[in-house]
N, C-alpha and C positions, 0 to 999 in steps of 0.2 A: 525584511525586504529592503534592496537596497536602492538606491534613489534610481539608477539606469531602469531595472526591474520593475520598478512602479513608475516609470515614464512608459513602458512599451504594455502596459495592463490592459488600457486603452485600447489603443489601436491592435492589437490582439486580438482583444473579444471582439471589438469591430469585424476583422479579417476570418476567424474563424466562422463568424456566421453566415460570412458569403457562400460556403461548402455547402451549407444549409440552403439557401437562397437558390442555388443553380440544383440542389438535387430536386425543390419543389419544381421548377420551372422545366427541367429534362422530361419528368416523368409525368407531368400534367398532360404531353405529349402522346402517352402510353393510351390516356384517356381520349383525348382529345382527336387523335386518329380514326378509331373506331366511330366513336360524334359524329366526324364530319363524314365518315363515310355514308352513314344513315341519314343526313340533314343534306348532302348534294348529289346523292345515287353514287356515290363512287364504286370503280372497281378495285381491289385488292392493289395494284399498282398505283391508280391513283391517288388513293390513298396514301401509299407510302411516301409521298409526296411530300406528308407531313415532317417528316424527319429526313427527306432529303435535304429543302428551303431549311432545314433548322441547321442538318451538320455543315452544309454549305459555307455558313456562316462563320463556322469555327475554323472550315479549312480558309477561307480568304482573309477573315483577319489575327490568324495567329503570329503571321513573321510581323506585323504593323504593331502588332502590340509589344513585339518582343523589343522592337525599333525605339518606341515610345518610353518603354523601362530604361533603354538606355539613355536616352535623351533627358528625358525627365523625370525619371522616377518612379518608386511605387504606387507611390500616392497618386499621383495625377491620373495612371493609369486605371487605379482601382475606379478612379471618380468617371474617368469613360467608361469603363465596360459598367455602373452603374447607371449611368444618365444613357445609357443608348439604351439596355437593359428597360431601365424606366420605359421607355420613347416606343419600345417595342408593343411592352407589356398594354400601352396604353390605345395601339394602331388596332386593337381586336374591337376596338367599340367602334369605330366607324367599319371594319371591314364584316362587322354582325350588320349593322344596318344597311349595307349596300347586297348583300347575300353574295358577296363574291367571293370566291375561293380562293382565288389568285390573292387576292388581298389578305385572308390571312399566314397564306403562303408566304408573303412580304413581312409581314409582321413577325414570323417565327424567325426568320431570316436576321432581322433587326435585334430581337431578344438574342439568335446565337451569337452574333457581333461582338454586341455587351459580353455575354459573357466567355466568348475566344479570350476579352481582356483580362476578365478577373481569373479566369482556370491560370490563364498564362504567369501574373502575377501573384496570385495568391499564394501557389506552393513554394517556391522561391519567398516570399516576404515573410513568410512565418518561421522561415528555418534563421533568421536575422535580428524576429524579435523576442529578445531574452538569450537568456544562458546558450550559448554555442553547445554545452555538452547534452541540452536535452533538447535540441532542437527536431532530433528524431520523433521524440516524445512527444513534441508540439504537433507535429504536423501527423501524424498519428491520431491523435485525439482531434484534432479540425476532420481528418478525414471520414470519421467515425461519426459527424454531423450531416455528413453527407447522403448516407441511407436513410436517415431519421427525416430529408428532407423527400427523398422521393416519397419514402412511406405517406409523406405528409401530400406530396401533391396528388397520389391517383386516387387517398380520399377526399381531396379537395373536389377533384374529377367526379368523382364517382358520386357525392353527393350532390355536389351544385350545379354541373354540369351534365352528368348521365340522366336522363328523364325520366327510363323506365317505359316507354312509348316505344312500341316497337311491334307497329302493322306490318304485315306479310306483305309479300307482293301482289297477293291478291284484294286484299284492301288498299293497299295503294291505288291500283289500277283502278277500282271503285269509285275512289275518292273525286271530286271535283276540281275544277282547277283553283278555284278558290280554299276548297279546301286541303289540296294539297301545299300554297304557299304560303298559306295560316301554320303548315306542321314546320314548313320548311324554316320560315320564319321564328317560330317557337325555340324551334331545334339551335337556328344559329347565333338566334339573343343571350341566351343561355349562356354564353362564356364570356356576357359582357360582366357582368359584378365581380365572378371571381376573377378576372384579370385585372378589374379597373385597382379592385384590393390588392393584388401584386406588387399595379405601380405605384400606387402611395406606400405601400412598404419600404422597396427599394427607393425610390427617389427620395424618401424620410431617412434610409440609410446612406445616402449619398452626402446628404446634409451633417450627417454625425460625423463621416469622414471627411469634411472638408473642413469642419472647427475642433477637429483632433491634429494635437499636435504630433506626429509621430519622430522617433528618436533618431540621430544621425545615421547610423547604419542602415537604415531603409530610403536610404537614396542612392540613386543613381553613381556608377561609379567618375571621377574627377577625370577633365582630358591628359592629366600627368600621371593616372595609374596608370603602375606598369604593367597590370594583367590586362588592359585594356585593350579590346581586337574591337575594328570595324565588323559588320555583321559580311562584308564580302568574304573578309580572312576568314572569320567562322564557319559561315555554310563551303568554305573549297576546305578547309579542314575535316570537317563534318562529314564530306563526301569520299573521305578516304578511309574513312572509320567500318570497317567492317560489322563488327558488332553492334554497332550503334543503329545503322542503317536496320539490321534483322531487325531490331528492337523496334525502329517504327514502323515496318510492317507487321509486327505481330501485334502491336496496337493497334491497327487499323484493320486485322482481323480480330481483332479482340472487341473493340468496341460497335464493327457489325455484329457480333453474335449477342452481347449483350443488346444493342437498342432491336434488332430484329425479333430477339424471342419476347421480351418483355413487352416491343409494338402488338406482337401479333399474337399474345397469351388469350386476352381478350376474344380473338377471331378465333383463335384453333379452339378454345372451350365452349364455343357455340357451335361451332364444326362438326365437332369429335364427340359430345355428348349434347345429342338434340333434346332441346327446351328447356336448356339454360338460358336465363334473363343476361341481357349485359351487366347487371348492378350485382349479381350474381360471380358471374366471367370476373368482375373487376375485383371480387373478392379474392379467389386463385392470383391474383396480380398483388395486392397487396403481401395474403401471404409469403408470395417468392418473394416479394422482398424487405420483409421480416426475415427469412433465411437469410440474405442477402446480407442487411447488417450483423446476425448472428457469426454468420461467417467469416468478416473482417474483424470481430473479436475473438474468437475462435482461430483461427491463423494466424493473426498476429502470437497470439499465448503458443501457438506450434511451432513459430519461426525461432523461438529461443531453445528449442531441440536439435528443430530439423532445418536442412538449409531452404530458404526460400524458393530457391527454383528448384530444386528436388520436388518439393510441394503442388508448385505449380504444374508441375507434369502430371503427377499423380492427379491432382485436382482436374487438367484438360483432360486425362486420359476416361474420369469416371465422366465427364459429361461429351464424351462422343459415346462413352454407352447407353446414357439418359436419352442425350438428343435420339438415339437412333429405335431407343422401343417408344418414343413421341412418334417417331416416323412409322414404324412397320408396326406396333401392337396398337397404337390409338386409344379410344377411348378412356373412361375413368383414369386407368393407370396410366396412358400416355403423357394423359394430363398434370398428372402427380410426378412423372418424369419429367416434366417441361420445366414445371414450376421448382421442382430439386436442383436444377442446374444453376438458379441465383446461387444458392449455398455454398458452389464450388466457383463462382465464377470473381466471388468475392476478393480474392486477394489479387485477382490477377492485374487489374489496371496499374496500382501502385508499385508491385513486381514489378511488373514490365519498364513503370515507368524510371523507379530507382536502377532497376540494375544495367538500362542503357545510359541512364547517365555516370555511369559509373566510372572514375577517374579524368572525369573531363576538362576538371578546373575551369578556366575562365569561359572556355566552349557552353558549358550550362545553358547560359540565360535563352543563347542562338537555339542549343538541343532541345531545350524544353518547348516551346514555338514550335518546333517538328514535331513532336510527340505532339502538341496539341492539335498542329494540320492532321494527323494521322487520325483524330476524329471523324474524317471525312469518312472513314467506313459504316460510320452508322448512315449516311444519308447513300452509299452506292449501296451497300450489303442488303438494307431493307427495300430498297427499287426493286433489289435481284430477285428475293424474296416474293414482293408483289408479283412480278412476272410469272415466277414459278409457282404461286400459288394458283392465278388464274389460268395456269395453263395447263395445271396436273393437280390443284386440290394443294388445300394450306398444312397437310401432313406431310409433303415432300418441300415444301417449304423448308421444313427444318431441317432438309439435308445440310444449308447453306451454313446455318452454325456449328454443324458436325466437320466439317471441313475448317471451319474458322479456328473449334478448338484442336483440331491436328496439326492447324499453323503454330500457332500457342506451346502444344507439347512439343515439336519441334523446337524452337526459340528456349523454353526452357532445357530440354536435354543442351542444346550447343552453350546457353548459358552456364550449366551446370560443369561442363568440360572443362569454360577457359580458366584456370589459373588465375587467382589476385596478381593484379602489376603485370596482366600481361599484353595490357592497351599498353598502345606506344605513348611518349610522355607529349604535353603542348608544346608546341613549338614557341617562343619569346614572339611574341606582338614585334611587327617592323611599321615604325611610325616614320 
């Protein structure tokens, strides 16, 4: 190992476990949805609520973060989206004791802030530290830490936070008023310890990266490089890019049908087969996403046959057939549909996300920022969701990610058509 390679070993391991970090904190979500709907009487829409205040988050500070790489760095960036991350994680213990909604609304908001900055920084930083020719490699194996974290958070969910308490409405009604805000109460304490644990994790990991030294090429570029664009040159470049643009819309369908099915696996397994527990429902949740990372190993091993968005169509085209016997057959098997579309759904973010960035050179750091606003489909797509579930049943719900993954196969066939080299080249930076 050569002396550059053991300077970036550090801050490496550091970086890769943020992957980890944001996949606990996305998917605690999955949990924490359903929670609050049973702890504040919510309806289906307001509930989704939950993941609106969260991708919000990610849509408004992903161009700031992209800003802040520029300006100053990886590092500095990483250390905000962690200390905000922290700041968030830690707003849940007062918004449990006030029993307001709205308040942990604000706090999810805050956690997606923090991590708009590290999603934005991290993929880019890792491709920087160490050997340039396995840089693919790297960020492949971070990515792979990523399901391992959600896995990690809906049994965080599921044990610490799901109670297992779950009166009809006829006992509700029964209940007293006192003892209705004795459950209410119960129900919203509940997500104080495992978040307070969060934030001492992250803000402990905040601290490792600020007395880590990381190696020159994970800084920011100099005001005398020459690939160097202001972010205005970027985004009016950006906006001429054909391909590029599909590609953040198919993320933004892509990332509604992932946080919509996996929010609402929970609701449709209580739905679709009466007298399932939630702790039960939340087991179907974990499963899919065990498939889930199964399937980012598993495509990854298939991309070195087949081509990647060949794949990806193939992959969107089996889960508009899943999504749609979830919709019209229901029950047991619906459910076993529902939860099979992680498995296919697995390779697509990272597809989508490499192959619009594809030939863009110094545009990058601006495109990946968009790719990251294009989050924002998980906070409208599951709204849309709620709607249509309270208003026709949470089995036509699922139409919404059947159409999402028709976006998806779409984007992959026109990806599959264009030609390497046949984006136009960057234009030279006028300073």
């Amino acid at each position: 190992m050569n002396n550059k390679t053991g300077t970036a070993l550090a801050p490496l391991v550091l970086i890769v476990t943020l992957f980890f970090l944001w996949g606990v904190a996305n998917n605690l979500n999955d949990v924490l949805m359903p929670h609050l709907r049973k702890a504040f009487f919510l309806s289906d829409f307001q509930s989704s609520l939950v993941q609106s205040a969260f991708y919000l988050g990610y849509f408004f500070l992903a161009l700031p973060a992209g800003w802040v790489i520029q300006r100053y760095g990886y590092k500095v960036t990483v250390l905000v989206g962690l200390v905000t991350f922290g700041v968030g994680a830690l707003m849940f213990y007062p918004a449990a004791e006030l029993l307001q909604y709205g308040w942990f609304l604000t706090a999810l908001f805050v956690i997606a802030a923090g991590l708009s900055f590290l999603e934005t920084s991290a993929n880019p930083l890792i491709t920087v530290l160490g050997d340039p020719a396995r840089a693919e490699q790297r960020l492949n194996l971070a990515q792979a830490f990523n399901p391992l974290g959600a896995i990690t958070g809906v049994l965080i969910g599921r044990e610490f936070i799901l109670s297992g308490v779950e009166p009809t409405k006829a006992e509700l009604a029964a209940m007293s008023q006192a003892q209705l805000a004795a459950f209410q109460t119960g129900e919203a304490q509940s997500v104080q310890t495992p978040y307070l644990i969060v934030a001492a994790v992250v803000l402990s990991w905040a601290a490792l990266v600020a007395i880590t030294k990381f190696p020159p090429q994970a800084r920011a570029p100099t005001p005398d490089d020459p690939d160097r664009l202001t972010m205005r040159q970027s985004i009016a470049e950006l906006l001429t890019r054909g391909h590029f643009l599909f590609g953040v819309v198919a993320q933004f369908f892509y990332v509604g049908a992932q946080v919509g099915v996996w929010s609402f696996m929970i609701r449709y397994a209580q739905a679709e087969v009466p007298g399932m527990g939630e702790k039960t429902a939340a087991g179907y949740l974990t499963a899919s996403l065990v498939g889930f990372m199964i399937g980012r190993f598993v495509g990854t091993a298939l991309m070195s046959r087949f081509s990647p968005t060949r794949l990806m169509a193939i992959f969107a085209t089996i889960n508009i057939c899943l999504t749609l016997v979830a919709v019209f057959v229901g029950g047991q098997l619906g459910l076993y549909a529902l939860a099979a579309t992680s498995l296919f759904m697995s390779i697509m973010f990272p597809t989508i996300f490499a192959n619009s960035l594809r030939e863009l050179g110094p545009l990058t750091k601006t495109a990946s920022s968009f790719l990251v606003m294009a989050i924002i489909g998980g906070a409208v797509l599951t709204a849309v969701m709620g709607v249509v579930s309270d208003a026709s049943g949470i089995n036509y719900a699922i139409l919404v990610p059947t159409v999402c993954f028709m976006v998806i196969g779409g984007f992959a066939w026109s990806a599959g058509r264009q030609p390497a080299g046949a984006l136009q080249p960057i234009p030279a930076p006028v300073h």
